[in-house]
N, C-alpha and C positions, 0 to 999 in steps of 0.2 A: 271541626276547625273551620275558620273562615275561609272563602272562596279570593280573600284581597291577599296575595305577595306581600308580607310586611318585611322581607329583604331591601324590596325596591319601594314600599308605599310612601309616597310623601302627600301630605293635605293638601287639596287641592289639584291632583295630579289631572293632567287629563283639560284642565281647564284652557278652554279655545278664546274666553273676552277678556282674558289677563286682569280678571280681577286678584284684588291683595288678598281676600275674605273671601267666608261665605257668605256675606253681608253685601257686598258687591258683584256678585257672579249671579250669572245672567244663563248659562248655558249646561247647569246641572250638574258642574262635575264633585265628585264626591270630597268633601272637606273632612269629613270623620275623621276624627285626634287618632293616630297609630293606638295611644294609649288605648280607647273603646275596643277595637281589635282585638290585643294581649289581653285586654281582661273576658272580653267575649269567651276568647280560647281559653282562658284559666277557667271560669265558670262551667264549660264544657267536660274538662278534664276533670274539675272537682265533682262535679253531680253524676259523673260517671264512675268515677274512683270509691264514692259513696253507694252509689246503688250497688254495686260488686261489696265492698263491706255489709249492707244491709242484706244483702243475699245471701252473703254468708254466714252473718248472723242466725237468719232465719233456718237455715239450713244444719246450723250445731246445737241449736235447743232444740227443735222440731216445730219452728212456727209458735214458741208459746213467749215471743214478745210481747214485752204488755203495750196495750194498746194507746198510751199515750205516746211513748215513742215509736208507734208507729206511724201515730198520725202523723206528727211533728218533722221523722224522716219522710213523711210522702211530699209535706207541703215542698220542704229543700228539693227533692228530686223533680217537683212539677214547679218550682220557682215561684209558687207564691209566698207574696211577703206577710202575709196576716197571721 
């Protein structure tokens, strides 16, 4: 899970030269949409929730997944998109 409080996070929190934006801030503070967060954490939860089913998988035929979903579940669980 992410290390930002999405209870209290608001865009832009933190920010010291009162800009409106991230287009106008001058002093670094982090503008990142809450939304990026929630999904950051869902993506976490989901590739973890999957490797536990692909383990289990593995685990009730004895490893004799055929190899295209296997490959297919490795790219999901290492997030590449190709």
């Amino acid at each position: 899970m992410s290390d930002t409080n999405l209870d209290t996070y608001t865009e832009g929190q933190g920010c010291t030269c009162y800009a409106y934006g991230e287009h106008e801030c001058g002093c670094g503070a982090d503008w990142t949409p809450r939304e990026v967060y929630e999904l950051r954490d869902e993506v976490t939860v989901l590739r973890k929730a999957l490797n536990d089913l692909l383990n289990d998988c593995i685990n009730f035929d004895g490893g004799t997944l055929t190899p295209i979903f296997m490959e297919n579940a490795s790219k999901v669980l290492l997030g590449s998109d190709e």
